[in-house]
C-alpha positions in Angstrom: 0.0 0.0 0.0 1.0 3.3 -0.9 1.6 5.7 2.0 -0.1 8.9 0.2 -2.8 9.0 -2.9 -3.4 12.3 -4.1 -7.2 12.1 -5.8 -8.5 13.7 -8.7 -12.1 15.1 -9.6 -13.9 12.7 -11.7 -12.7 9.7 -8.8 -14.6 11.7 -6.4 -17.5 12.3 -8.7 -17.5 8.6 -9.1 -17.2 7.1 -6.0 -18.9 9.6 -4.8 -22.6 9.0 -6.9 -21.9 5.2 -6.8 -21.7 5.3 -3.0 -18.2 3.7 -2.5 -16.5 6.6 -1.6 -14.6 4.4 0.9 -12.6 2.2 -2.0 -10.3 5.3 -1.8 -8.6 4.3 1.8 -7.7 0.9 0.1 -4.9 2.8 -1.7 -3.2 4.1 0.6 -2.4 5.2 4.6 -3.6 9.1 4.0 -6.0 10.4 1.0 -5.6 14.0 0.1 -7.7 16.1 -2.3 -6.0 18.8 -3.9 -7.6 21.9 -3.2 -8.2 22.8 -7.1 -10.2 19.6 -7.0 -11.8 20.2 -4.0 -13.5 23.7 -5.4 -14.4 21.6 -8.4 -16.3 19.3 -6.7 -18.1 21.7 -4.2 -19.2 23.7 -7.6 -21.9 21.3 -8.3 -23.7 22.6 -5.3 -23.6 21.1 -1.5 -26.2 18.5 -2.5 -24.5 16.9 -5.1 -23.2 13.3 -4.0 -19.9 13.7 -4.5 -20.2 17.0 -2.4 -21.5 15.0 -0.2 -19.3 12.2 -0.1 -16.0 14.8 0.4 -17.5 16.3 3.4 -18.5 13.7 5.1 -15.5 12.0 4.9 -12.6 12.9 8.0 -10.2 11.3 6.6 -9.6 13.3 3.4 -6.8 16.2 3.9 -6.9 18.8 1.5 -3.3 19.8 0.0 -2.4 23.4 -1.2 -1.4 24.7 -4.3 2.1 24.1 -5.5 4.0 24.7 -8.6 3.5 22.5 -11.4 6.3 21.4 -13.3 7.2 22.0 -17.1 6.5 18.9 -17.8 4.1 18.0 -16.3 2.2 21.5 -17.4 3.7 20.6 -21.6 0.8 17.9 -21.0 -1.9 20.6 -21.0 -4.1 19.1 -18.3 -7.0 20.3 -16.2 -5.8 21.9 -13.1 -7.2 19.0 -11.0 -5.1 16.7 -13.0 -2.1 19.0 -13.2 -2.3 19.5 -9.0 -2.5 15.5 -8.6 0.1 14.9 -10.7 2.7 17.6 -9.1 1.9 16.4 -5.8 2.4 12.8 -6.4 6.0 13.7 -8.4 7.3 15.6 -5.4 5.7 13.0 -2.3 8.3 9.5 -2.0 5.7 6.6 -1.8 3.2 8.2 -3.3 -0.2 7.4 -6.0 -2.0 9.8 -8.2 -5.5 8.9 -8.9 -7.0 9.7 -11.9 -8.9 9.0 -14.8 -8.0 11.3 -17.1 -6.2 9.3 -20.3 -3.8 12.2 -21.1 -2.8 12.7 -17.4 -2.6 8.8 -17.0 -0.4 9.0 -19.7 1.6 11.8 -18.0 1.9 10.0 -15.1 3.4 7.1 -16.8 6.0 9.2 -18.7 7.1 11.1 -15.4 7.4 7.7 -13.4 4.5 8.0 -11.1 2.3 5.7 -9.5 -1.3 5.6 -10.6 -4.6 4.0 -10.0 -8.0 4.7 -11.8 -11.5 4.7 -10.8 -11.6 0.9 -12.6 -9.0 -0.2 -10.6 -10.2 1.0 -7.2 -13.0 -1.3 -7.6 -10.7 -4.4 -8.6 -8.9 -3.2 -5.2 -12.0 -3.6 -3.2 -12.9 -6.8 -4.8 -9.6 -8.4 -4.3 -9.7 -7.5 -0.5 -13.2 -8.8 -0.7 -14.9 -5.6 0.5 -17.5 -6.0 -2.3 -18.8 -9.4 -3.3 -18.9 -8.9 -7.0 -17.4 -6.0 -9.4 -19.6 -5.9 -11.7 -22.5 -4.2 -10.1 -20.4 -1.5 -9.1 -19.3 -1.1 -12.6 -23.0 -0.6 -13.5 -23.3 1.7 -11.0 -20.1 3.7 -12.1 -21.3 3.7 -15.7 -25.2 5.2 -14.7 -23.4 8.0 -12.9 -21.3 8.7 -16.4 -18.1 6.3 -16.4 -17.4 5.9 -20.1 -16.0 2.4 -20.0 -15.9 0.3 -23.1 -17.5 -3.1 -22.7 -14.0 -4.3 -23.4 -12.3 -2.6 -20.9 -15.1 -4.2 -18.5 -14.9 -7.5 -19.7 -11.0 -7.4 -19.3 -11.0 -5.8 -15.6 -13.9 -8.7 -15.0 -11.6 -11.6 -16.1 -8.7 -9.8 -13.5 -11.2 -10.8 -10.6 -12.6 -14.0 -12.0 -15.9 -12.7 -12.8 
């Protein structure tokens, strides 16, 4: 387990409308939001799920602003994206988690850790906190996931579903 995971937008969102905001503390000791994100989310109003979700969890920290490097900003990513990705560089031990295909992509080029929304949900089915993956999934893909059958099928056959 990683000891930090920095947490982009669309994860929250997620989680967040699918109700398994908790799958986040199965990737690491502390979750932070970076505070970029954290306006992001709010801006769909205090009753939006995902609102929701972020407030009511404790154990989210909320990280400052930093400086974003020139490499990281020659990627041309949301700010969310660009925040979770700086952090994650500059923090030893550390997993950005995102979505995002061009910052995944990034991420991959600059060396750093990542998980998706997808695997989160393998996570908590390998650790057996859900019983299946695949309603999840649904659940994911009502609230606006865009997952390709495919990549379902192949993330299905990683957990023996």
């Amino acid at each position: 387990m990683h000891e930090v995971a920095f947490v982009d937008a669309s994860v929250v969102i997620f989680l967040g409308t699918a109700d398994e905001f908790d799958f986040l503390r199965l990737a690491a000791s502390r979750i932070v939001v970076p505070e970029v994100v954290a306006r992001e989310v709010a801006a769909f109003g205090p009753e939006d799920p995902a609102a929701v979700a972020l407030r009511a969890a404790p154990w989210i920290e909320t990280a400052a602003t930093i400086d974003v490097s020139s490499m990281v900003q020659s990627w041309d990513l949301g700010a969310g994206e660009a925040q979770v990705l700086a952090l994650a560089s500059e923090t030893p031990n550390s997993l950005a988690i995102l979505d995002d295909l061009a910052a995944r992509r990034c991420a991959r080029v600059c060396g750093i850790s990542l998980r998706g929304t997808l695997g989160l949900v393998l996570l908590a089915r390998r650790a057996g906190r859900i019983p299946a993956a695949r309603p999840v999934i649904d659940r994911l893909r009502r609230a606006g996931m865009y997952l390709s059958d495919a990549v379902v099928d192949d993330a299905l056959r990683q957990v023996g579903e």
